[in-house]
N, C-alpha and C positions, 0 to 999 in steps of 0.2 A: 292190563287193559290198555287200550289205544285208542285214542280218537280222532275222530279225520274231520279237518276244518278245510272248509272250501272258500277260496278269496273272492270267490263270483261266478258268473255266469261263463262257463269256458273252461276256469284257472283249474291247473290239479288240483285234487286234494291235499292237503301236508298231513302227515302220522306226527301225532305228540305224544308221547311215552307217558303213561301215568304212572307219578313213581311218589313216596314219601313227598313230604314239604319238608326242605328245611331253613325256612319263613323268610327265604329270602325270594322276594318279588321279580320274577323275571318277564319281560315281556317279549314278545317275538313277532317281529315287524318282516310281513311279506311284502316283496320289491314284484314288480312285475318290466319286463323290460319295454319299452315302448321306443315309438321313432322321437325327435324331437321334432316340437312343433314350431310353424313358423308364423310369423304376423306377415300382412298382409303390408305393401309399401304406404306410407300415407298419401293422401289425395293432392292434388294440385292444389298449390297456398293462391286464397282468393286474390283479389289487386287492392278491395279497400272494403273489408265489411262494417268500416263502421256505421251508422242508423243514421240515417237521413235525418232527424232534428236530433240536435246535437244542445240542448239545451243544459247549460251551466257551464261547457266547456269554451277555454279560450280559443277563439278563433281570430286571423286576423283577416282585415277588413281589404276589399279590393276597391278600394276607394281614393281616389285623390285628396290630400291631407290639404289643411289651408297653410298656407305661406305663411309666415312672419314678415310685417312691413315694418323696418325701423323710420321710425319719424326722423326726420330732418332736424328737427330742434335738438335735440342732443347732441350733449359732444362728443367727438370721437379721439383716440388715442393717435396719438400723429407716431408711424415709425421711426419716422426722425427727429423727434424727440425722445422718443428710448432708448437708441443708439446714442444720442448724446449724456443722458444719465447715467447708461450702462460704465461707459468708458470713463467719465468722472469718478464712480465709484469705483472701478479696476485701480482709477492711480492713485486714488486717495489709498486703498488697502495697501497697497505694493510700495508705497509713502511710508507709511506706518510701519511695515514689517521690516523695513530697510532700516528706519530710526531705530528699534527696536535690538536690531542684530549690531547695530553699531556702538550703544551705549556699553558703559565699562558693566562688568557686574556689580551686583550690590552688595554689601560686604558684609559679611555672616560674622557671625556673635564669639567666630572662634581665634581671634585678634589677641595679641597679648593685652594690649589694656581692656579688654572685656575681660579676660581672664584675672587681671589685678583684680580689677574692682569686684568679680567674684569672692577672690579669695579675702579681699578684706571685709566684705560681709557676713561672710563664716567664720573670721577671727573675732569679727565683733559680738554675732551671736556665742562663740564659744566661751569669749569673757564673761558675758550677760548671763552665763546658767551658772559661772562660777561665784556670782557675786551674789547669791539670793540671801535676803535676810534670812532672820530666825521664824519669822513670820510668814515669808512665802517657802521655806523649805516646811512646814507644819504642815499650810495648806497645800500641797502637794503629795505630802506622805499622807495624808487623812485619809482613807477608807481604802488603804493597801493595807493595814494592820490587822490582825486576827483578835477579835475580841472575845473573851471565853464568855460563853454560852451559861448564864444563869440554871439551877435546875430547875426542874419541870414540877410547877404547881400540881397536887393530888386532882384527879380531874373525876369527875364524876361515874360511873361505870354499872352496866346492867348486872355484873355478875351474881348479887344477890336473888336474881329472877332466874337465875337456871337453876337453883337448889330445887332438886328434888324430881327435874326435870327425866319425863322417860321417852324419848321417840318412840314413833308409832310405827310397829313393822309393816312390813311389806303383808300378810296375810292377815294381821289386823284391818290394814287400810281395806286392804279386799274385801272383807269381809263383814267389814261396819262393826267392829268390837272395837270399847274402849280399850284404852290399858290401863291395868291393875295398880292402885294405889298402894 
């Protein structure tokens, strides 16, 4: 048997073969050819449409701003006076950094008599651990030593309360039976 599907007003008909299923879903998608279509060009871009009250936006004002008058009575910074500070502090710095490059360096800890007086500090501490009484080698060895562990007091325990003890099965639970004494 054949059936003839029509895509619209115009379009052939198409024949589809009636045959078996074999339940797999096929779908059959009619094309039709057309021209393509075009848009039309867009309009002339206005000059300024934005709304005549313009209320919450910032605008700025065509207004003449007022002046600032500085009073007379204040003082004012004279130039030539900060050309003279400037230049004092130029030579005082370039003073400084001159004395500086000029001084000898200062002499680091790695001198042989730093290094004496090192090492007879280390001989002194090394006689001092040699010399400990009986009394301070005790308290030093004190709680490096292993002390044997006393045994363990009988301690009290539930095992007498499991006697006699029967868990409750899994289809007991279900099914709301005690278990059997």
């Amino acid at each position: 048997m054949v059936i003839e599907v029509s895509a619209g007003s115009g379009a052939p008909a198409a024949e589809l073969p009636e045959e078996p299923s074999d339940g797999i879903i096929r779908q059959t998608i009619f094309t039709a050819e057309t021209a393509p279509s075009t848009r039309p060009p867009p309009g002339p871009i206005p000059e300024d449409d934005r709304p005549e009250d313009a209320t919450g936006e910032i605008v700025t004002r065509t207004g003449q701003r007022p002046t600032v008058q500085l009073s007379e009575t204040e003082p004012s910074i004279l130039v030539a006076d900060l050309t003279t500070d400037l230049a004092a502090a130029r030579s005082a710095v370039s003073a400084a950094a001159e004395a500086t490059a000029a001084a000898p360096p200062p002499p680091t800890m790695a001198t042989p008599a730093a290094e004496r007086t090192v090492a007879e500090v280390s001989d002194d501490a090394a006689q001092a651990a040699e010399s400990f009484s009986d009394l301070e080698e005790d308290f030093f060895r004190a709680g490096h030593e292993k002390v044997a562990k006393p045994p363990p007091e009988h301690s009290e325990s539930f095992d007498d309360l499991d006697e006699g003890y029967q868990p409750v099965g899994f289809w007991d639970r279900l099914l709301g039976r005690k278990p059997k004494r």
